[in-house]
GULUMSE-947980 format. One line per 2 residues: number of its first residue (from 1); their letters; for each residue x negated, y negated, z negated of N, C-alpha, C. Coordinates in Angstrom, 1 decimal, padded with zeros to 4 digits. Layout:
GULUMSE-947980
NUM = A = X,Y,Z,X,Y,Z,X,Y,Z | ...
end
This chain:
GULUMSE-947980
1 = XX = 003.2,021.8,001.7,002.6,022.6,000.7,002.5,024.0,001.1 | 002.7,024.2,002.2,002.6,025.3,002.9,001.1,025.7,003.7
3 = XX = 001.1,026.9,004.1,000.2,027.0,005.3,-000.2,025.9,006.6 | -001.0,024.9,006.8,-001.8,024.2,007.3,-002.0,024.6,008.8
5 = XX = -002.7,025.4,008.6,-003.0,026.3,010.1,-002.2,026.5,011.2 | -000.4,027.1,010.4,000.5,027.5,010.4,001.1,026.4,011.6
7 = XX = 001.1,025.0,010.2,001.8,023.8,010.8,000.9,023.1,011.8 | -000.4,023.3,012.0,-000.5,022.2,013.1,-000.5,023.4,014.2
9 = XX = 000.0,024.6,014.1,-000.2,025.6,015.4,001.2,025.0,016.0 | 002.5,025.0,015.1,003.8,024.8,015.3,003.8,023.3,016.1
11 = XX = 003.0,022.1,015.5,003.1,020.7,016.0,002.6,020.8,017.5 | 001.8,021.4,017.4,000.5,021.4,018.7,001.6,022.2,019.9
13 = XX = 002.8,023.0,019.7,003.8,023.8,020.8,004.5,022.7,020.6 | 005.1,022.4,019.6,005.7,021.2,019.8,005.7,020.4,020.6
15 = XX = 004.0,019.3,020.9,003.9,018.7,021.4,003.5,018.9,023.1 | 003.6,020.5,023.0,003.4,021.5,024.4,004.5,020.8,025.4
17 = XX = 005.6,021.1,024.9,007.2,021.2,025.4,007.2,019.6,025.0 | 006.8,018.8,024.5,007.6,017.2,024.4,006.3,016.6,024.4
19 = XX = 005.3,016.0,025.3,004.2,015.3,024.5,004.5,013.8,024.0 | 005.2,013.1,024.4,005.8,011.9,023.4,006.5,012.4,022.0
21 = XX = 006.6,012.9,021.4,007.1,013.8,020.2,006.2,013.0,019.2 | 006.7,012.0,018.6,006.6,010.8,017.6,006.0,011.6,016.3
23 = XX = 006.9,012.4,016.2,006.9,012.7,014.6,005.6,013.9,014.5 | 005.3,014.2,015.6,004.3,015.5,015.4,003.3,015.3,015.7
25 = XX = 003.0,013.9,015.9,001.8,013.2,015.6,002.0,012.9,014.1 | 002.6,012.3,014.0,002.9,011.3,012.5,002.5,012.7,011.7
27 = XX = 002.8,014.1,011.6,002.9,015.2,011.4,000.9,015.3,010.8 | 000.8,015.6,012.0,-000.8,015.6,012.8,-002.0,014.6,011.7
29 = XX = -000.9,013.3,011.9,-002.2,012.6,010.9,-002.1,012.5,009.3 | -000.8,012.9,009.2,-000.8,013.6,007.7,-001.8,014.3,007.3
31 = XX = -001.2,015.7,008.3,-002.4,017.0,008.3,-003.6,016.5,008.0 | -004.2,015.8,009.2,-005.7,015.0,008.8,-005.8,015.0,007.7
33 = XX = -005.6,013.9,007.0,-006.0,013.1,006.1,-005.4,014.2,004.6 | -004.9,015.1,004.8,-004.8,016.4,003.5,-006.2,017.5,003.7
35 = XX = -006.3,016.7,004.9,-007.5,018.2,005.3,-009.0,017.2,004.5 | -008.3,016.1,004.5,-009.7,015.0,004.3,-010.6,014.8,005.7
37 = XX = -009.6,015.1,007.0,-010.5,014.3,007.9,-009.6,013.2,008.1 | -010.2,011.8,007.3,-009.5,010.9,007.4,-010.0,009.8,009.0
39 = XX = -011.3,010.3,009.6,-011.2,010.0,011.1,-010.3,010.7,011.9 | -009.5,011.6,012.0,-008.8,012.1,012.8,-007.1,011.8,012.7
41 = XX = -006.8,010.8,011.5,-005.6,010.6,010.9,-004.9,009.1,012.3 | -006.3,008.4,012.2,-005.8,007.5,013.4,-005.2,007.3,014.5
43 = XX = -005.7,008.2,015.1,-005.6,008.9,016.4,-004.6,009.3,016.4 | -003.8,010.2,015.9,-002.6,010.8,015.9,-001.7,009.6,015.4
45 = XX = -002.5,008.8,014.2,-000.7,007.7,014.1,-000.8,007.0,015.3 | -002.1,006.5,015.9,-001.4,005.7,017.1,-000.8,005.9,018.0
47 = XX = -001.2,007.4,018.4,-000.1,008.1,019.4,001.3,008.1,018.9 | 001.5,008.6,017.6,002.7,008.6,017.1,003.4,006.7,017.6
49 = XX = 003.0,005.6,017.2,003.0,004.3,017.2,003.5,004.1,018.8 | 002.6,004.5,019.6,002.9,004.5,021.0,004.3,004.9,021.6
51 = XX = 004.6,006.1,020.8,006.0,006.3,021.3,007.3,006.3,020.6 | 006.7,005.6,019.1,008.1,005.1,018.9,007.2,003.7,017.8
53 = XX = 007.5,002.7,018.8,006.9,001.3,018.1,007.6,000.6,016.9 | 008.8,000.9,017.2,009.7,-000.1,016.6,010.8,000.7,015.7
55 = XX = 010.3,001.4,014.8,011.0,002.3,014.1,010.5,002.4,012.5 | 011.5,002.9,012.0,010.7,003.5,010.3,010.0,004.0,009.9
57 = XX = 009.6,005.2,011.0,008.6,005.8,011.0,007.2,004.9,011.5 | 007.3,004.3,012.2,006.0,003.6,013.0,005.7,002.7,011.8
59 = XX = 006.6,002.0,010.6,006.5,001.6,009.9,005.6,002.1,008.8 | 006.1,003.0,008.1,005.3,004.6,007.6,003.8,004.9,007.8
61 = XX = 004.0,005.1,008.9,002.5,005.4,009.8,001.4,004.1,009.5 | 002.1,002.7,010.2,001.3,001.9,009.6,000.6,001.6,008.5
63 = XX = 001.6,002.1,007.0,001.4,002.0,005.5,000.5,002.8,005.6 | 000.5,004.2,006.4,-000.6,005.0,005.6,-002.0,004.5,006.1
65 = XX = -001.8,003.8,007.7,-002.8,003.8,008.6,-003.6,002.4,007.1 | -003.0,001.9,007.0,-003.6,000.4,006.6,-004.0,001.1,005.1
67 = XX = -003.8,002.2,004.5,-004.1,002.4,003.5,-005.6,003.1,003.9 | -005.8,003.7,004.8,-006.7,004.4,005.0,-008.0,003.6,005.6
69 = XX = -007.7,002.7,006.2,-008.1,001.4,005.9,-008.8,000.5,005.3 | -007.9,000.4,004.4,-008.2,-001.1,003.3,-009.7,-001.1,003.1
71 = XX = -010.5,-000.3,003.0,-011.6,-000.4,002.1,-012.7,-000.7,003.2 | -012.6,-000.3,004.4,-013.8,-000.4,005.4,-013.4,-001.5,006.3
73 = XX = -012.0,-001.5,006.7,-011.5,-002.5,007.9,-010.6,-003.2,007.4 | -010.5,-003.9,006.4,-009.3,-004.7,005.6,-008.7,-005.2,006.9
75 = XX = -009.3,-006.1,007.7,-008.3,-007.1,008.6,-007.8,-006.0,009.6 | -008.4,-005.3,009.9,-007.8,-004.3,010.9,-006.6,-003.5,010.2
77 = XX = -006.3,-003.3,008.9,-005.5,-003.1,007.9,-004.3,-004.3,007.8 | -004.8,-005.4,007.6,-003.7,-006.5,007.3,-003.2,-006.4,008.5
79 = XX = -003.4,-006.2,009.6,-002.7,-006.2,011.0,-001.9,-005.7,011.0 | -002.1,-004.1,010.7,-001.4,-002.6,010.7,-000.3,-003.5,010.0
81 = XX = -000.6,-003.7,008.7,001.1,-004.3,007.6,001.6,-005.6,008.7 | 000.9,-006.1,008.8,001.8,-007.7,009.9,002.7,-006.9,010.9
83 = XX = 001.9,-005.9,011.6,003.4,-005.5,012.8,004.3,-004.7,012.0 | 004.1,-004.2,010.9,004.8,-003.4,010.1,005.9,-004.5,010.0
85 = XX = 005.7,-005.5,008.7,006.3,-006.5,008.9,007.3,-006.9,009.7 | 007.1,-006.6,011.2,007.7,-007.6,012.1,008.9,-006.2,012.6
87 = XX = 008.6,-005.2,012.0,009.8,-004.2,012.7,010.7,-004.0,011.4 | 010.5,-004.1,010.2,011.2,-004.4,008.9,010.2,-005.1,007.6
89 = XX = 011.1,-006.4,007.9,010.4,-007.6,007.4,010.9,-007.4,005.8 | 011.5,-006.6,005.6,012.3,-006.3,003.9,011.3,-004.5,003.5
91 = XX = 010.7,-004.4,004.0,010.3,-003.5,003.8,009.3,-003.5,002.1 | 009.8,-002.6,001.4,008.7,-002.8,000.0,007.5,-002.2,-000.2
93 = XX = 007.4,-001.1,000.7,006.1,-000.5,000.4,005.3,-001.5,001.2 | 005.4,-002.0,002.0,004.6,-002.8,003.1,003.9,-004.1,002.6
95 = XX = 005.0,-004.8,001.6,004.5,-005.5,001.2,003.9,-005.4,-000.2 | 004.0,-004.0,-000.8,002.9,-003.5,-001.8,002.2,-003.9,-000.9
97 = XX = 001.8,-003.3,000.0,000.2,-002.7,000.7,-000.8,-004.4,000.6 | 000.7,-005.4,001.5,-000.5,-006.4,001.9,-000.6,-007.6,000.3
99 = XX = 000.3,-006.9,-000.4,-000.1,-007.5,-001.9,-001.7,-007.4,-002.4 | -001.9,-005.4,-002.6,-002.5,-005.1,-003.1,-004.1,-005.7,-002.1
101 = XX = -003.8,-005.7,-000.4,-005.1,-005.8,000.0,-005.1,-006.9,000.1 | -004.5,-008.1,-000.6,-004.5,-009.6,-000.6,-005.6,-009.3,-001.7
103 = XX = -005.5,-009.1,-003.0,-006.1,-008.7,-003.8,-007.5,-008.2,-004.0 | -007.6,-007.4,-003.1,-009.3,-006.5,-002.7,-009.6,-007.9,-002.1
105 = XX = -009.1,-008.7,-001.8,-009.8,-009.7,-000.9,-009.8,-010.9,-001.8 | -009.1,-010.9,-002.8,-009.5,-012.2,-004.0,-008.7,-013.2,-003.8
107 = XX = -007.7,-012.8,-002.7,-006.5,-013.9,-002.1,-005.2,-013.6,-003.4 | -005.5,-014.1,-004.4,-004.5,-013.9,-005.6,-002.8,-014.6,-005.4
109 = XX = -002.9,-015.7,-005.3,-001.7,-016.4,-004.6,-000.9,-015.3,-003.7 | -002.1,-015.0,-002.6,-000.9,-014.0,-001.4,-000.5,-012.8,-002.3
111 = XX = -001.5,-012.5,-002.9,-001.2,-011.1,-003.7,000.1,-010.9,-004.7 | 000.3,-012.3,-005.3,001.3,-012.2,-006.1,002.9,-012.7,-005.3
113 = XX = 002.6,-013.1,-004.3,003.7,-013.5,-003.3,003.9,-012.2,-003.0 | 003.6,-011.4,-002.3,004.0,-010.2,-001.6,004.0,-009.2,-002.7
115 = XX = 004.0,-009.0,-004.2,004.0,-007.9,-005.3,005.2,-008.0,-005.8 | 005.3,-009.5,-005.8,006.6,-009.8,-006.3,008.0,-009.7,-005.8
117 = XX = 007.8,-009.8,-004.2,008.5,-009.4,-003.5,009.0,-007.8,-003.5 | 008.2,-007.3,-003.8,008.1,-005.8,-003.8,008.9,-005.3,-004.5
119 = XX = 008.3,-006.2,-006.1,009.3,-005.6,-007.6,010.5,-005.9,-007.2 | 010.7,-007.2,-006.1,012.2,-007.7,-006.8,013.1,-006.7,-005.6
121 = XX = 012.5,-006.1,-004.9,013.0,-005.0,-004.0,012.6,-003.5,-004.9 | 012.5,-003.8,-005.6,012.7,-002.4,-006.6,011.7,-001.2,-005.6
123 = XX = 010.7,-001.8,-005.8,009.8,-000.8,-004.7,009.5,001.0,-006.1 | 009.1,000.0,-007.0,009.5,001.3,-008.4,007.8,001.9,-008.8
125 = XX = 006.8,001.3,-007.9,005.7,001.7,-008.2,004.8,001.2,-009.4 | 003.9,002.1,-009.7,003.2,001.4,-010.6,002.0,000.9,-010.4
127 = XX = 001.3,001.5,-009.6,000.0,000.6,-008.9,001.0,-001.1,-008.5 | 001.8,-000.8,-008.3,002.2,-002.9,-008.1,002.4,-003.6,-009.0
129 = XX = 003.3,-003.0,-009.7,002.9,-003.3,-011.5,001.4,-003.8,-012.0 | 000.9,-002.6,-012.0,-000.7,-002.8,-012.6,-001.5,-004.1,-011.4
131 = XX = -001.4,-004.0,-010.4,-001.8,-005.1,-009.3,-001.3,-006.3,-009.8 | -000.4,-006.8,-010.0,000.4,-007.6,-010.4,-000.5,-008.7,-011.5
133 = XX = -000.2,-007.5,-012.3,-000.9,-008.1,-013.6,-002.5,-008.7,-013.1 | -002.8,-007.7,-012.2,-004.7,-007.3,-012.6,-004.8,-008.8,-011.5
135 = XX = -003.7,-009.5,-010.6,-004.1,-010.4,-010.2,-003.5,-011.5,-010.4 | -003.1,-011.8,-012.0,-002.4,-012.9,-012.7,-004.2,-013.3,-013.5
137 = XX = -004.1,-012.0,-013.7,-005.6,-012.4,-014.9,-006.7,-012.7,-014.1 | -006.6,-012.5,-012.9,-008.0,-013.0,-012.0,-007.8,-014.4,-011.8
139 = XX = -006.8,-014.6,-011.8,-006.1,-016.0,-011.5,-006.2,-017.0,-012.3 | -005.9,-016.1,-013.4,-006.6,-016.9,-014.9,-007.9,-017.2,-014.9
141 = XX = -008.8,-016.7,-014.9,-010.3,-016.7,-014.8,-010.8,-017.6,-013.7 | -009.9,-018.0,-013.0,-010.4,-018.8,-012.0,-009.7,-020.4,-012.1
143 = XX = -009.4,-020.3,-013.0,-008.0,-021.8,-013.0,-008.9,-022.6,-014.2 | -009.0,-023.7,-014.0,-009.7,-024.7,-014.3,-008.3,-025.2,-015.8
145 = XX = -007.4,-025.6,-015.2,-006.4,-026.3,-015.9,-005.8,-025.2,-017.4 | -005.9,-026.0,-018.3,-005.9,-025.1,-019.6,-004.0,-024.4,-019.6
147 = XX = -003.3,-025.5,-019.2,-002.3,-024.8,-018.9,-001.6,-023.9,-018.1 | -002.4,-024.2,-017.0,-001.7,-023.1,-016.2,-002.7,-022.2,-016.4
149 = XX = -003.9,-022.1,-016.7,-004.5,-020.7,-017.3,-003.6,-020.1,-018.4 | -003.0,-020.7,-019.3,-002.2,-020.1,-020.1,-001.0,-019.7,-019.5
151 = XX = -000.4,-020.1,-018.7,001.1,-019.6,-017.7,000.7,-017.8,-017.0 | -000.9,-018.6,-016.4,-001.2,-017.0,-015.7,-001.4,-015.8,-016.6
153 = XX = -002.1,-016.1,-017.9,-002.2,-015.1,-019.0,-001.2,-014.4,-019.3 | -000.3,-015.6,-019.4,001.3,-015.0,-019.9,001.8,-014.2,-019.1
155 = XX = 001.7,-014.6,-017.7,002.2,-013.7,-016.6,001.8,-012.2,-016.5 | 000.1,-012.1,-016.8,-000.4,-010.8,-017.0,000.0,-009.9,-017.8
157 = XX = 000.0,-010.6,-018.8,000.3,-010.0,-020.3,002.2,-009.4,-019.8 | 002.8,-010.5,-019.5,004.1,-009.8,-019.0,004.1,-008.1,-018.1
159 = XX = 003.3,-008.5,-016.8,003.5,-007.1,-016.1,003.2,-006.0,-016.5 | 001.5,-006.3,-017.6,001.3,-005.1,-017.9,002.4,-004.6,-018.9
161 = XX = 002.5,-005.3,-019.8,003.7,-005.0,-021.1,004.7,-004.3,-019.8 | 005.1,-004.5,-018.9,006.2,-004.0,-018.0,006.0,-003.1,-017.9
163 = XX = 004.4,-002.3,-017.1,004.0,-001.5,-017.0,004.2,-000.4,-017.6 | 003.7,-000.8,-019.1,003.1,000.2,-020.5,004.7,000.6,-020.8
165 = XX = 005.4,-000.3,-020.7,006.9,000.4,-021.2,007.7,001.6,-019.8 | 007.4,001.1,-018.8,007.9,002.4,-017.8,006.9,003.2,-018.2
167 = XX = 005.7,003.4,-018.1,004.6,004.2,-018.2,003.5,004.3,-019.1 | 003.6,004.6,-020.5,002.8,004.4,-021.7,001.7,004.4,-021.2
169 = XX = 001.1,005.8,-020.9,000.0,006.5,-020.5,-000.4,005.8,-019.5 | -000.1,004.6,-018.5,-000.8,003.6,-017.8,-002.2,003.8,-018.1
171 = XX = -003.5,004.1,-018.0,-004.6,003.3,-018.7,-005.2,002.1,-018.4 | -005.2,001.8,-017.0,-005.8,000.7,-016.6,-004.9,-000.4,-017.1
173 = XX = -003.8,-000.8,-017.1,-002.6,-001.7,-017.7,-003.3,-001.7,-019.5 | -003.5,-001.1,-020.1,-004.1,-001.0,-021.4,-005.5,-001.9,-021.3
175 = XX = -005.9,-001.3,-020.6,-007.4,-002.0,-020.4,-007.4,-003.4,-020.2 | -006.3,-003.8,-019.4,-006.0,-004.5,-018.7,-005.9,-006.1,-020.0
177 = XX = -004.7,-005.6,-020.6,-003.8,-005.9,-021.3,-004.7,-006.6,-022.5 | -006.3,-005.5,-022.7,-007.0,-006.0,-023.8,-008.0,-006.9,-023.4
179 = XX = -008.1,-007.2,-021.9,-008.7,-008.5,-021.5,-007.7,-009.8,-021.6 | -006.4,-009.7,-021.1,-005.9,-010.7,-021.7,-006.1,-011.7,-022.9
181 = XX = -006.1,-010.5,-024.0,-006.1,-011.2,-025.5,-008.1,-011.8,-025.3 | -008.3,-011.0,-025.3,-010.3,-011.1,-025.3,-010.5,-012.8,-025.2
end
C-alpha cells in the first residue's frame, strides 16, 4: 500500500546482489498485476517458481498464476493447481482454485469434490461457499432422476443458507438461493 515505484526500485537491487532471490520476483508479479499489467505478472512468478519449486511460496505463486489464468488458458491454469497440488496436496486455497475452475468448465462433480475439500479444511472463503452452491444447482438442472435432483437442490439451498448466515449481504447467494425455490 505503499509507493510502487519505490518498491520495484528496492526488488530490482535486490535482485542486483541475489538474482535467484525467489521472493522478489513473487514481489515483482504482485506489482504487475496491482499495476494491472497482468502480462508481466507471469514472467516474474516463473522466475520466482524456478528458484524455489517446491515451496509455499511457489505454491502461492501458482494460485495467483492460475487465477490470472482461468478465463483465457483454463488448462494451462489446471496445471499451475496440479503441481501446486503435488508440493502441498492439503493445501485449501488450491483446491478452491481447481474447484472453482472445475466449474467455469461445467465439470460439477470435480467442482464439488475439491470445494468441499476446501470447506472441510476451513479455507473460510466465500466465493467457495457461493461456488458450492452455484454448482449443486447446476447439477440440479442437469440431473434427469427426480430424486437426486431434489438431493442436489437441497445441497444448494444448504451452502447458500451457509453463505447468507456468515455473510448476509452475499448477493449472488440470494440470487442464487431464489433460483433454487423458482
Amino acid at each position: 500500500k505503499g509507493d510502487i515505484a519505490t518498491a520495484l526500485d528496492h526488488l530490482k537491487r535486490a535482485l542486483a546482489l541475489n538474482p535467484g532471490l525467489a521472493a522478489a520476483y513473487a514481489n515483482m508479479g504482485d506489482i504487475s498485476l496491482l499495476k494491472g499489467n497482468v502480462s508481466e505478472a507471469p514472467e516474474n512468478y516463473q522466475k520466482a517458481i524456478l528458484y524455489e519449486p517446491d515451496t509455499p511460496m511457489s505454491v502461492r505463486i501458482r494460485v495467483r498464476m492460475a487465477q490470472v489464468l482461468s478465463d483465457t488458458r483454463p488448462s494451462e491454469a489446471l496445471s499451475l493447481l496440479e503441481q501446486a497440488l503435488v508440493v502441498e496436496p492439503a493445501a485449501p486455497d488450491v483446491m478452491a482454485e481447481v474447484g472453482k475452475l472445475s466449474a467455469m468448465q461445467g465439470q460439477f462433480d470435480s467442482c464439488i469434490y475439491y470445494l468441499k475439500l476446501a470447506v472441510d479444511a476451513d479455507v473460510g472463503r466465500n466465493d467457495v461457499l457461493s461456488t458450492l452452491g452455484y454448482c449443486f444447482l447446476r447439477q440440479a438442472g442437469n440431473e434427469t432422476d427426480q430424486g437426486a435432483r431434489r438431493k442436489d437442490l437441497f445441497a444448494a439451498r444448504m451452502w447458500f443458507r451457509r453463505l447468507l448466515k456468515k455473510d448476509p449481504s452475499y448477493k449472488g447467494a440470494n440470487n442464487n438461493l431464489g433460483q433454487v425455490f423458482a
